[in-house]
Structure formats: C-alpha cells, structure tokens
C-alpha positions in Angstrom: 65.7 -94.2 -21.4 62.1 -95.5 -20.9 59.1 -93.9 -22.6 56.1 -92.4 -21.2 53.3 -91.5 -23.6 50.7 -88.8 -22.5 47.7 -88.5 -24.3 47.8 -84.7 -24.1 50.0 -81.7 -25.0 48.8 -79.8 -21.8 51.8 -78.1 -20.0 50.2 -78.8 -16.8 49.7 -82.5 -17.4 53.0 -82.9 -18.8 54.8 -81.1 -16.2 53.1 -83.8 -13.6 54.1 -86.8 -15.5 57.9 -85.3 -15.5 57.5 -84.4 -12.0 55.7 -87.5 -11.1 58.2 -90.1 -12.3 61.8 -88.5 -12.7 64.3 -90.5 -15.4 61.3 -91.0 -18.2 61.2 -89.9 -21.4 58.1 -87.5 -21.6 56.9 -87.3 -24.6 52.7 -85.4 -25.3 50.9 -86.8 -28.0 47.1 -85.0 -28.7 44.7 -87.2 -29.0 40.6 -87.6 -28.7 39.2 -88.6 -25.5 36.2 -89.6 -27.3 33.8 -87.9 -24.6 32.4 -84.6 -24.1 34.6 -81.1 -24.0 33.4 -81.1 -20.1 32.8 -84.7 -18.9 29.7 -84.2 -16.4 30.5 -87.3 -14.5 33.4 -90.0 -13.1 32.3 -92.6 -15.5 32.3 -90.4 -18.9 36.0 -88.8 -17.3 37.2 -91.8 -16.5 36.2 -92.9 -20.5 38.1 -90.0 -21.3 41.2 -90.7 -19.6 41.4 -94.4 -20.6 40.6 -93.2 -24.5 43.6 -91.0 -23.9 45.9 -93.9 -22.8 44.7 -96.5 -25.3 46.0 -94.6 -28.4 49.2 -93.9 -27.9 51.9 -96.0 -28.5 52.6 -99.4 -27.0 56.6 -99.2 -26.8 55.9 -97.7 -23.0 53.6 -96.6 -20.2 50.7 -94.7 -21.8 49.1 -92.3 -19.8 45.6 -90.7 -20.3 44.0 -87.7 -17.5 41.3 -86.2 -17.7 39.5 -83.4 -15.8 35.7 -83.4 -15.5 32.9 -82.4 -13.1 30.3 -84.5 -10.6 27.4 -84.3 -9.6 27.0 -85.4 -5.5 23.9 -84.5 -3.5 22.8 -81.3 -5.8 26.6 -80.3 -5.7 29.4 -80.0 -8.5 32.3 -81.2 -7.7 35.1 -80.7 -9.8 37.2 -84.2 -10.8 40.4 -85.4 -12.3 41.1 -89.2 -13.3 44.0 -90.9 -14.4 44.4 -94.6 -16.4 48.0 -96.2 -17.1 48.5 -99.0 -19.3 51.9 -100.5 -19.4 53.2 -102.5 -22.1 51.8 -106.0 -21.2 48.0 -104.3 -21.3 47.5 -103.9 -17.4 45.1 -101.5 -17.1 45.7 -99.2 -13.8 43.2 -96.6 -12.6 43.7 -93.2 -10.0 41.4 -90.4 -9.4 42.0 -87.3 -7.4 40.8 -83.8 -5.8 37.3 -82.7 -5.6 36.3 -79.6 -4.6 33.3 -78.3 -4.9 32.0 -75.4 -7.6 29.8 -72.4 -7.1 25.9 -72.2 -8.4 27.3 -69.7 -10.6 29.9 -72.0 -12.3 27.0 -75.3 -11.9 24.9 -73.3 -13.8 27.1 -72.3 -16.5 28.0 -75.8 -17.1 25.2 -77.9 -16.8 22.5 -75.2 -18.5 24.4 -73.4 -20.7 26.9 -76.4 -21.7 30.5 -74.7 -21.0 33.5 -76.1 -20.6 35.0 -75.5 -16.8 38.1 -74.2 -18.0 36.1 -71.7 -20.1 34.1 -70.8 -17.2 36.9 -69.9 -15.1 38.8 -68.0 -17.8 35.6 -65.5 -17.4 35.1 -65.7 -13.7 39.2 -65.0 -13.2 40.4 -63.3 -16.7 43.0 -65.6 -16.4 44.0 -67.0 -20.1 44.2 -70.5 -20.9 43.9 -71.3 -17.0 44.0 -75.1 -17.7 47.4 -75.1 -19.3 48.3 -72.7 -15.8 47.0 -73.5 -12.1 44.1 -74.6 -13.4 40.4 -73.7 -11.3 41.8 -75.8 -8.6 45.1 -72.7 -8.3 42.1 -70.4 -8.4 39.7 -71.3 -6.0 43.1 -73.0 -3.4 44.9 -69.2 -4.3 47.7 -71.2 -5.7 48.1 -73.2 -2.7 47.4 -76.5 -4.9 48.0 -75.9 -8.8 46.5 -77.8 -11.6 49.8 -79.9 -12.3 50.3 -80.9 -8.2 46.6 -82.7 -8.5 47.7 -84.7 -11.5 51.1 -85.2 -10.0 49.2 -87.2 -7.0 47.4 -89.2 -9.6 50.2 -90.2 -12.0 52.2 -90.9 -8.6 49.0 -93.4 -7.6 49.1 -94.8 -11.3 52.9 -95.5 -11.4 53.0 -96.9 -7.8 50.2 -99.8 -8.7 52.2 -100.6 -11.6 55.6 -100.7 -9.5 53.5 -102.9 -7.2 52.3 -105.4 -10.0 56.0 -105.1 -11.2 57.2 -106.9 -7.7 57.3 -103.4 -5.6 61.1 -102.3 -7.0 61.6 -98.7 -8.9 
C-alpha cells in the first residue's frame, strides 16, 4: 500500500486526506509549521503548510495544510493552504475557501493576538471546533465542514501530481 504522510494529527485533516485519495495509507505525524499559532496572511500559511510537508518522511507523498486568516480590502478572510511533495521533491501547491469574518472575530485576532479556532470556541461554546466542523461548519451551519474544505485541496494537490505523473490514477 502507498504512504501518505500528513504533517498533522488533526481528525479533520486526516479524515480529508482519507477521504481525498481512497487506497493510501494515512498515517498523522505532528510536526511545527514554523509560523505563527494564527498565520495572518497567504504567504506566512502557505510557509506553514509547506513546513508541514517538508518534515515528514520521504518514502511517500507528504502532505502539509494549514489554516490561517487574510487580510483583503479592510476584511478578514479566513484561508486554508495545502503543499504536496512527492518522492522525487516536486513541490505542488492548492489553496481553498475564504469566507469572510466578523469585526468581532478581526478584532480578536489581529488586537488581541488569538488563535481563530480559539475565537470560535468562545463565540460557539463549541470544544475543540478545529478538530470538528471547524468556523467554516459554523458560520455555513454545517453545510461545508472543516474536513470537505481540506478534502477540495488535497483533491487539487493529488490531481497536479497525477498530472505530472502522465494523468493515470
């Protein structure tokens, strides 16, 4: 069976990489993303899913995501990024949903420093929301979940690398 290393233990991220790309062993490894609790922008979340990838194993696809926030035209935007790197050191890059957040939940994480997830878990009483539906569940009422956005980005991930493979699953 081929290997899939994810650079997180997250429920939510691992049950998108199993849903993502059936026939893989799935296998969560923690690891630093080497940027902030709450990345504030695409570049620093993008950093932190391509730190994710880069320290796990090389004996098969190594898979970093990250969630973070953005700031576009005086609104924050929530934002998830993925990076695969396959065994030969092709570097492939996805990102995904954005919605935008309330002044209430800006505020709270750009003045007061908090982490989104944290945010949320005190704006819905929800516990450990990220490892659940995630402040995307929340604010869609469940329509999308936290695991269907980074199911669409580890599908966007794998299909470049099918492509560089010569297009075949």
């Amino acid at each position: 069976m081929n290997k899939i290393y994810l650079g997180s233990t997250n429920a939510a991220k691992i049950t998108a990489v199993i849903k993502a790309i059936p026939g893989y062993e799935v296998i969560g490894i923690p690891v630093e993303s080497k940027v902030r609790a709450q990345p504030l922008d695409d570049e620093e979340t993008i950093k932190g899913a391509f730190h994710r990838a880069q320290q796990l194993p090389k004996d098969g696809l190594r898979i970093g995501l990250e969630a973070g926030v953005n700031m576009n035209n005086g609104i924050l935007f929530m934002v998830n990024w993925g990076v695969l790197i396959d065994e030969d050191e092709n570097i492939y890059y996805a990102g995904g949903t954005r919605i935008p957040l309330s002044e209430e939940i800006k505020q709270s994480i750009l003045t007061e420093g908090k982490e989104l997830s944290e945010v949320m878990g005190q704006v819905s009483d929800i516990v450990n929301i990220r490892e659940k539906e995630g402040a995307i569940g929340y604010f869609t009422c469940n329509l999308v979940v936290r695991s269907d956005i980074f199911v669409h980005i580890v599908k966007l991930l794998y299909g470049q690398y099918l492509y560089k493979q010569g297009g075949e699953q």
